[in-house]
N, CA and C atoms as an extended XYZ file, in Angstrom:
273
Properties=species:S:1:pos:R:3:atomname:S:1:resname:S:1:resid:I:1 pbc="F F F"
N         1.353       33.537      -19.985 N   UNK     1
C         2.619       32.932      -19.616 CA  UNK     1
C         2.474       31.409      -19.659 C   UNK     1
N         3.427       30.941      -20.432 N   UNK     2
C         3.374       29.446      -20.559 CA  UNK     2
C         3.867       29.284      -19.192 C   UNK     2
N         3.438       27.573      -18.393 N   UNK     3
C         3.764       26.873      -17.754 CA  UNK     3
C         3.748       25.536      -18.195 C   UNK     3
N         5.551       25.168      -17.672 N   UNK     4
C         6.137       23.862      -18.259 CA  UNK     4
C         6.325       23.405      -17.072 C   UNK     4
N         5.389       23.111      -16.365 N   UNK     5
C         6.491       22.160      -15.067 CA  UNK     5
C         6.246       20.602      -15.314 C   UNK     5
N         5.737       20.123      -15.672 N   UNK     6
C         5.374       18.146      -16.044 CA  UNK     6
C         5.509       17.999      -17.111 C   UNK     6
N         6.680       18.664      -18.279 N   UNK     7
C         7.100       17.858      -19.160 CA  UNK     7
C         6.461       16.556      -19.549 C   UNK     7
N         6.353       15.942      -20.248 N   UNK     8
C         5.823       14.672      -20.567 CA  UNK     8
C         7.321       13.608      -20.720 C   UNK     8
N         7.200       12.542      -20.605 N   UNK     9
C         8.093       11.535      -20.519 CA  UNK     9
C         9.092       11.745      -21.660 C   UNK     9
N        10.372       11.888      -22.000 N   UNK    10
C        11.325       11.985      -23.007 CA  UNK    10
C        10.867       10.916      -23.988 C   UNK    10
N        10.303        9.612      -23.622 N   UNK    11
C        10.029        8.508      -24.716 CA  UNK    11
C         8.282        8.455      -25.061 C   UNK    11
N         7.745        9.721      -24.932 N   UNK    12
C         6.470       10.254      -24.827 CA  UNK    12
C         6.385       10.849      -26.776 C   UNK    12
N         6.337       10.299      -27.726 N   UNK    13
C         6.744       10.970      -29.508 CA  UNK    13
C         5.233       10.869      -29.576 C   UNK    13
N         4.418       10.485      -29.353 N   UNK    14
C         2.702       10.667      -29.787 CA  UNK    14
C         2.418       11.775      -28.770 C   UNK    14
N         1.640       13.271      -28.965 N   UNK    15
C         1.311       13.960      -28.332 CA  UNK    15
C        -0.027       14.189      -28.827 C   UNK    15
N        -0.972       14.815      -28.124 N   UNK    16
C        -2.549       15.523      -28.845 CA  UNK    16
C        -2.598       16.874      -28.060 C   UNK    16
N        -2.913       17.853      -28.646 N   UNK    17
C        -3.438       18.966      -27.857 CA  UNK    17
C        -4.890       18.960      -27.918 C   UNK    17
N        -5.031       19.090      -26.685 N   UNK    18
C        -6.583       18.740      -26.272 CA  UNK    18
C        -6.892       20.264      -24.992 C   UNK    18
N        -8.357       20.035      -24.979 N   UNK    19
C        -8.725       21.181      -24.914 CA  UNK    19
C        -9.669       20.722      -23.695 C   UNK    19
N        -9.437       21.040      -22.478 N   UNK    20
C       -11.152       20.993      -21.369 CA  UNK    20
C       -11.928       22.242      -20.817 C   UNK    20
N       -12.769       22.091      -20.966 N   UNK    21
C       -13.528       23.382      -20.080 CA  UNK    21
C       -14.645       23.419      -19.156 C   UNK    21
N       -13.936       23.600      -18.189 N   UNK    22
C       -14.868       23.436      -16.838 CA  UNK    22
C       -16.317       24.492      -17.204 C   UNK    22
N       -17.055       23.989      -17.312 N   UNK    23
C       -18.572       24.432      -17.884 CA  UNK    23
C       -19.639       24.269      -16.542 C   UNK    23
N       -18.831       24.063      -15.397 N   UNK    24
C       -19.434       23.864      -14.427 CA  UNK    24
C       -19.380       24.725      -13.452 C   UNK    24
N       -20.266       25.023      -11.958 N   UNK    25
C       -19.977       26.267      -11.340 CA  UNK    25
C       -18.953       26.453      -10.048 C   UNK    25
N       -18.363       25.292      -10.033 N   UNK    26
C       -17.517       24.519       -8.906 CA  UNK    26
C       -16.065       24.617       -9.412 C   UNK    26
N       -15.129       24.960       -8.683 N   UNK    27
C       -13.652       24.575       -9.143 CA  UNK    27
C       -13.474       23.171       -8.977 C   UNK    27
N       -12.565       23.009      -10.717 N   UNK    28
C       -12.783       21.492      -10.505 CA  UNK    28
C       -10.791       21.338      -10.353 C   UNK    28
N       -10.741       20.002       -9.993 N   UNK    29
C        -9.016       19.604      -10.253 CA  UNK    29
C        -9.185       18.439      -11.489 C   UNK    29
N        -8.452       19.404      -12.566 N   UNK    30
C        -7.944       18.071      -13.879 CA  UNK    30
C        -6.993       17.644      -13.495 C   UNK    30
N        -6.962       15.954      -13.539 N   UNK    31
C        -5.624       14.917      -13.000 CA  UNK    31
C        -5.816       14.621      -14.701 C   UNK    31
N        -4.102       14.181      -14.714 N   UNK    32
C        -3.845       12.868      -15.504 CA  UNK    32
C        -3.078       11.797      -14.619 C   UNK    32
N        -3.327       10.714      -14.193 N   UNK    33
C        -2.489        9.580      -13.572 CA  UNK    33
C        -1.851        8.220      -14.404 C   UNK    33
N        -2.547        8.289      -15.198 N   UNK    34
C        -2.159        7.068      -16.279 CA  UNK    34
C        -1.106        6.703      -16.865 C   UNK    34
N        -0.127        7.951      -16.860 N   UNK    35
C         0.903        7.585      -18.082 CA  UNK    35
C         2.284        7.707      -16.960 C   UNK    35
N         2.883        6.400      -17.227 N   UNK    36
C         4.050        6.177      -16.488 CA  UNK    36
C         5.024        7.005      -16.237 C   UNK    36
N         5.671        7.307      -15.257 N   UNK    37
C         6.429        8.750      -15.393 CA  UNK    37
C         5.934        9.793      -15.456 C   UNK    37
N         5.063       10.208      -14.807 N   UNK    38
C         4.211       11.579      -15.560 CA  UNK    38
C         2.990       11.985      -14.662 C   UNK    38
N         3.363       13.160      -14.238 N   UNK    39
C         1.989       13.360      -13.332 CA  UNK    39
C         1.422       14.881      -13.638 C   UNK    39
N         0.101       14.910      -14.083 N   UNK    40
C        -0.743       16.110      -14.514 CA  UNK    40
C        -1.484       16.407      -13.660 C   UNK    40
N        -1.710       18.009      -12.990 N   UNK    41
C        -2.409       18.286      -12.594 CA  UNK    41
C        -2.969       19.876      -12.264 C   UNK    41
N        -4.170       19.726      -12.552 N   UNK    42
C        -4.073       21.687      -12.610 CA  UNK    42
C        -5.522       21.699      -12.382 C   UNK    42
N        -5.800       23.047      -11.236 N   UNK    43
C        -7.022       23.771      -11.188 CA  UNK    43
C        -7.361       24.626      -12.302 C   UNK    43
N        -8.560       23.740      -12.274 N   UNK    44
C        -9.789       24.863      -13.143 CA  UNK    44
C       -11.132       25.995      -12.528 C   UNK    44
N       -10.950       26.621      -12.952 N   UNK    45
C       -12.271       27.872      -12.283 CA  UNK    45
C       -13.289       27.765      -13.339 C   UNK    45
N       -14.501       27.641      -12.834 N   UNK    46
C       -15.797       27.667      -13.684 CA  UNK    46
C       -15.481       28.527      -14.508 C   UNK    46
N       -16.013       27.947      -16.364 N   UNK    47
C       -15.857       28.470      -17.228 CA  UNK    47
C       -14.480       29.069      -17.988 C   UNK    47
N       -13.497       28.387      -16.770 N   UNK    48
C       -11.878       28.414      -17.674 CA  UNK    48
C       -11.708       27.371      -18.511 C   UNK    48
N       -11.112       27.627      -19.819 N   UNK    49
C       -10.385       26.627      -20.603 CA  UNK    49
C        -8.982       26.086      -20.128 C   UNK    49
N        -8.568       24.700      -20.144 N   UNK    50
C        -7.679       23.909      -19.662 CA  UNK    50
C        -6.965       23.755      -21.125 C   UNK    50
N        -5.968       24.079      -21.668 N   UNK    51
C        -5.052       23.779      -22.858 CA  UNK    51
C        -4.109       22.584      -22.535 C   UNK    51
N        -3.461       21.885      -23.062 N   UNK    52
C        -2.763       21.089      -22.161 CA  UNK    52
C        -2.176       19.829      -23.589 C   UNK    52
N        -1.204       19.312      -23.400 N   UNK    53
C        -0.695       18.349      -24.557 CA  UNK    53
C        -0.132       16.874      -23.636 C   UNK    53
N        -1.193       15.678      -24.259 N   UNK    54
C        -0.864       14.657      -23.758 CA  UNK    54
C        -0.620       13.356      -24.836 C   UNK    54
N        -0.278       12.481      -24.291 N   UNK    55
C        -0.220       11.201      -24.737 CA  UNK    55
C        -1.300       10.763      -25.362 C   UNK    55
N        -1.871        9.963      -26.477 N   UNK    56
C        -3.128        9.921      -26.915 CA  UNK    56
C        -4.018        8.773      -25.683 C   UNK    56
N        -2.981        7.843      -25.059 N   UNK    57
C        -3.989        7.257      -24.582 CA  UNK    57
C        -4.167        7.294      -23.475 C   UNK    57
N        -4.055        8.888      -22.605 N   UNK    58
C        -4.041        9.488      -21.275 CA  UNK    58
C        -5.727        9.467      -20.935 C   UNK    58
N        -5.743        9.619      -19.653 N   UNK    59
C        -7.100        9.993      -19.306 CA  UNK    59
C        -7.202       10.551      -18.107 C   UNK    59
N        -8.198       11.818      -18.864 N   UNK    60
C        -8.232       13.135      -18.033 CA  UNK    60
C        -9.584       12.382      -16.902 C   UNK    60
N        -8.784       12.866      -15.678 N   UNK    61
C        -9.674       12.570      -14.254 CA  UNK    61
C       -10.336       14.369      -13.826 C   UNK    61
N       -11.612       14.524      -13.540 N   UNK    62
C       -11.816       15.492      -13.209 CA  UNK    62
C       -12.480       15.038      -11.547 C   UNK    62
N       -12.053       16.045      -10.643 N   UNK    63
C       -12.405       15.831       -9.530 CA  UNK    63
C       -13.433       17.231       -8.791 C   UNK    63
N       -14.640       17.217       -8.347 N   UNK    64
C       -15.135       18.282       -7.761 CA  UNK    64
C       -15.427       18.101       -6.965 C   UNK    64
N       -15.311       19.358       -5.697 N   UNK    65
C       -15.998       19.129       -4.482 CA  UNK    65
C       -15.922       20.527       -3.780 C   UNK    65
N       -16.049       20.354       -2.646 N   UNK    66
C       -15.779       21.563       -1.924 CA  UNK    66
C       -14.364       21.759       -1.298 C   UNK    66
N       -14.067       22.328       -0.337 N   UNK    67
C       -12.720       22.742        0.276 CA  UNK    67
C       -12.298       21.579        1.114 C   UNK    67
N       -12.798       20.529        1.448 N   UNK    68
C       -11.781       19.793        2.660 CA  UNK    68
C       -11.803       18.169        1.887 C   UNK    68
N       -12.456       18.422        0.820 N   UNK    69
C       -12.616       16.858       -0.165 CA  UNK    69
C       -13.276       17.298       -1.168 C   UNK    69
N       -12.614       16.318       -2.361 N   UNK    70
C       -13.316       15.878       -3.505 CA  UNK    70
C       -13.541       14.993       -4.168 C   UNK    70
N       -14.588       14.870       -5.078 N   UNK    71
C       -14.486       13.165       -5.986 CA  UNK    71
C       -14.812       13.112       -7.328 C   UNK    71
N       -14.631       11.855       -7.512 N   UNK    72
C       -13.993       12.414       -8.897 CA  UNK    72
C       -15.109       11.658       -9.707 C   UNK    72
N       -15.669       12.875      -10.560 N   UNK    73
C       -16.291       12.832      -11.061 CA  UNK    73
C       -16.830       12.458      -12.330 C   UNK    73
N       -15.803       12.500      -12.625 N   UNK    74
C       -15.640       12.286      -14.087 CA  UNK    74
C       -14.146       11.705      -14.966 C   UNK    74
N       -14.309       10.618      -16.152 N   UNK    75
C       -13.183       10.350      -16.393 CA  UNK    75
C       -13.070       10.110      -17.910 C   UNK    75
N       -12.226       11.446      -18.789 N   UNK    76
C       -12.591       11.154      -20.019 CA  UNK    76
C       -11.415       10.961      -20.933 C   UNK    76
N       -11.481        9.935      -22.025 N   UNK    77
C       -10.031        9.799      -22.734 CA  UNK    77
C        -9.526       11.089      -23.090 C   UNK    77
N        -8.587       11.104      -22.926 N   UNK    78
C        -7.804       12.817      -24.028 CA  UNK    78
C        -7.901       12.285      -25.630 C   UNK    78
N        -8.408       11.370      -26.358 N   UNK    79
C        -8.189       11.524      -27.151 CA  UNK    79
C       -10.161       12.048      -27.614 C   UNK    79
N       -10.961       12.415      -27.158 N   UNK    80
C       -12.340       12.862      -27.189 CA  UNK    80
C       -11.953       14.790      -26.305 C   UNK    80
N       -11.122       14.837      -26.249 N   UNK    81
C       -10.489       16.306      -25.599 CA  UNK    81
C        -9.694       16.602      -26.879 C   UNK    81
N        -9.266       16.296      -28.330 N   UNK    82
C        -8.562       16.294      -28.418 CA  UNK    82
C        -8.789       17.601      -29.618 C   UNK    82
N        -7.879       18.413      -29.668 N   UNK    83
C        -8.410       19.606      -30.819 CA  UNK    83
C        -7.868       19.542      -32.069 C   UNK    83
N        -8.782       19.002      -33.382 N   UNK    84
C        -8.340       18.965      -34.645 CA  UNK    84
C        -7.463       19.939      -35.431 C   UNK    84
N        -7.027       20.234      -36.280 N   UNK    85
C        -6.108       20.835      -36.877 CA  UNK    85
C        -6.423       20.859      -37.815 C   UNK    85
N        -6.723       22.506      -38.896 N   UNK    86
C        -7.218       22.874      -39.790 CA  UNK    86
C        -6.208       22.912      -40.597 C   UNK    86
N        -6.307       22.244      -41.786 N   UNK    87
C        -5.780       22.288      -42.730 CA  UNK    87
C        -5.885       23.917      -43.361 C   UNK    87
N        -4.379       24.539      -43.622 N   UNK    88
C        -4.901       25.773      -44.177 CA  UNK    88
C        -5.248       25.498      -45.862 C   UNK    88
N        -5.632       26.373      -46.799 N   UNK    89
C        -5.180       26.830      -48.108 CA  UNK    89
C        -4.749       27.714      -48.452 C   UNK    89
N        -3.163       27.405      -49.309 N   UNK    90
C        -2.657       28.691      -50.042 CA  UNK    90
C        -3.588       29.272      -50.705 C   UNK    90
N        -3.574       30.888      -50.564 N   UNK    91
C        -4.259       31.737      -51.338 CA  UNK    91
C        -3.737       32.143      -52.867 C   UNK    91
């Protein structure tokens, strides 16, 4: 089931689909805060893939910790998240 709730900004025409995966054994929280108008945010469970379409020059905040706090650990451009696109060939 798709979930659309944070739309991206109406004047948002550069998008990337980018790809994260918590490879770690901790639930982590992916933020995006960067892009004006626009707030990203979604739990990940160890070893889930995060799908997600942003702005190219967003940057994904990952935060881990336990239950009453977390920090943030990590902070990587979406455009190094970002998933290439295979050119097909007609057969």
């Amino acid at each position: 089931m798709a979930q659309i709730l944070d739309s991206l900004p109406s004047d948002s025409s550069d998008r990337i689909f980018c790809c994260y995966i918590n490879s770690s054994s901790q639930i982590q929280i992916a933020r995006i805060s960067n892009i004006p108008n626009w707030y990203f945010e979604r739990v990940v469970f160890p070893g889930q893939r995060l799908l997600f379409e942003a702005p190219p020059d967003a940057q994904l905040e990952i935060h881990t910790g336990k239950l009453t706090s977390a920090i943030l650990s990590d902070k990587i451009p979406c455009t190094q998240l970002q998933i290439k696109e295979f050119a097909s060939e007609a057969v």
